[in-house]
C-alpha positions in Angstrom: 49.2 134.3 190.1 47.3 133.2 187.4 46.8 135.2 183.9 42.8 134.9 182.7 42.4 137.7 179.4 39.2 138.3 178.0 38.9 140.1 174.6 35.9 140.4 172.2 34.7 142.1 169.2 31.3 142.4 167.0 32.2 141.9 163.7 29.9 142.4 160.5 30.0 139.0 158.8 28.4 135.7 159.0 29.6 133.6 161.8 30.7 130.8 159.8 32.8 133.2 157.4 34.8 134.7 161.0 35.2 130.6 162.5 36.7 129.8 159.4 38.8 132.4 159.0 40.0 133.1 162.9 39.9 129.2 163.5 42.3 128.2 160.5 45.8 128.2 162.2 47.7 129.1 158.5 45.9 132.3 158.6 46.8 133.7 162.2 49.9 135.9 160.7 47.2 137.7 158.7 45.6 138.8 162.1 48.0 138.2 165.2 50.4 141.2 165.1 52.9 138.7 166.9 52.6 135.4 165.3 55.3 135.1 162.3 54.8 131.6 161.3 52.7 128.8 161.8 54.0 125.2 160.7 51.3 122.4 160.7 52.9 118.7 162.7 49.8 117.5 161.9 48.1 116.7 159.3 45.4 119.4 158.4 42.5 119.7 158.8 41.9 121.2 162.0 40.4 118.3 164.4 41.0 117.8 168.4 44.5 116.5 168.6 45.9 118.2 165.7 49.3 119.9 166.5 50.4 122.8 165.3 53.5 125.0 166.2 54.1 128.8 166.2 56.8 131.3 166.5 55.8 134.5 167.7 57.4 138.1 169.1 56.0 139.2 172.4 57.5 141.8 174.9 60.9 141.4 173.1 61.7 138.0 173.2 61.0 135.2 170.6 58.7 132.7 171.6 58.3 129.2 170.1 55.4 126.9 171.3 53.6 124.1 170.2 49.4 124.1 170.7 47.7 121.1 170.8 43.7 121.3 169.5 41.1 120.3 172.7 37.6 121.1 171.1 36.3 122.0 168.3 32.7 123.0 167.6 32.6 124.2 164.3 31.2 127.8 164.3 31.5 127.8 167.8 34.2 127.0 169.7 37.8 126.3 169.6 40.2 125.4 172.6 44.0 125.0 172.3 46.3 124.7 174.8 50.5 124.0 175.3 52.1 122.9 178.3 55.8 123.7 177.1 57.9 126.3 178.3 57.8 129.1 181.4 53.9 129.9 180.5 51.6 127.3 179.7 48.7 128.6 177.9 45.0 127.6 176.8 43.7 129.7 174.0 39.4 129.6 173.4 37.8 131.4 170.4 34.0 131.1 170.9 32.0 132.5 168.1 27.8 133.9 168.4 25.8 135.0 166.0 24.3 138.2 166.8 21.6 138.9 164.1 23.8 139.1 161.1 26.9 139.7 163.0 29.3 137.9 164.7 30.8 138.4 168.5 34.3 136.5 168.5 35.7 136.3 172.3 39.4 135.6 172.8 40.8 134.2 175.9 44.2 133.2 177.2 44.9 131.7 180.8 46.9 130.0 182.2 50.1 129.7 185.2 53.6 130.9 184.7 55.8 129.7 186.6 59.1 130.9 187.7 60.1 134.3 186.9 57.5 134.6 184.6 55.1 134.2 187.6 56.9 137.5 189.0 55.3 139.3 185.7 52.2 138.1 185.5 50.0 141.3 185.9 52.3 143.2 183.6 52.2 139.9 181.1 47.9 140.3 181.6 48.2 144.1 180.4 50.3 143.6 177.7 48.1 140.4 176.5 45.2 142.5 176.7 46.6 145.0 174.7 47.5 142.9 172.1 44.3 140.9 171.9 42.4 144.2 171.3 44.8 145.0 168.7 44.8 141.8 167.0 40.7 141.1 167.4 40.4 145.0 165.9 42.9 143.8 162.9 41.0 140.3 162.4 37.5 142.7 162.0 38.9 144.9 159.6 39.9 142.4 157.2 36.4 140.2 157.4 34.8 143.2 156.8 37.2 144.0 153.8 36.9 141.1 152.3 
């Protein structure tokens, strides 16, 4: 079974202010509750091809994964995918203006395998969940700052 998660959030700044901010990798432990570092293995900046790998908490478990850029449109879009480990994912940020606001969406796919395929409509939930938190945490510091 296959996990597709759709977040998104209006968010009162410019889009180009919420792209650069959401689309820089050093900065997702600012707004991803379960992302605890972020180590570049690729040179920055951020182009298609760059590789960057994370370490994150999620359901209890530590989870270390490597994603690998596969678009960028600045101000846009950003895809990012990894093949590694029991649940290969592709991440896509897409960012519209809406007057002088911003809509960000946020979505993961992708096809666990294994055990992991067993879990998959509690792993969707708990995604969700934690893309609502995180989306509602990335708006309340733009709009801070």
């Amino acid at each position: 079974m296959a996990v597709d998660v759709l977040t998104e959030t209006l968010i009162d700044r410019p889009v180009h202010d919420v792209a650069a901010f959401a689309g820089d990798p050093a900065r997702a432990p600012e707004w991803y509750a379960n992302i605890k570092s972020v180590e570049w293995e690729t040179s920055p900046p951020l182009a298609v091809g760059s590789r960057i790998a994370f370490v994150a908490h999620f359901l209890g478990r530590r989870l270390a994964y490597t994603y690998e850029i596969r678009e960028l449109v600045p101000d846009a879009r950003l895809v990012m995918s990894t093949a590694q480990g029991p649940f290969p994912m592709e991440t896509t940020y897409t960012w519209a203006a809406e007057g002088d606001q911003t809509r960000m969406t946020l979505r993961n796919r992708g096809e666990p395998a294994g055990f992991s395929a067993l879990l998959a409509p509690f792993m969707a939930m708990m995604m969700r969940r934690a893309n609502v938190a995180d989306l509602a945490k990335l708006k309340a510091v733009l709009e801070a700052g």
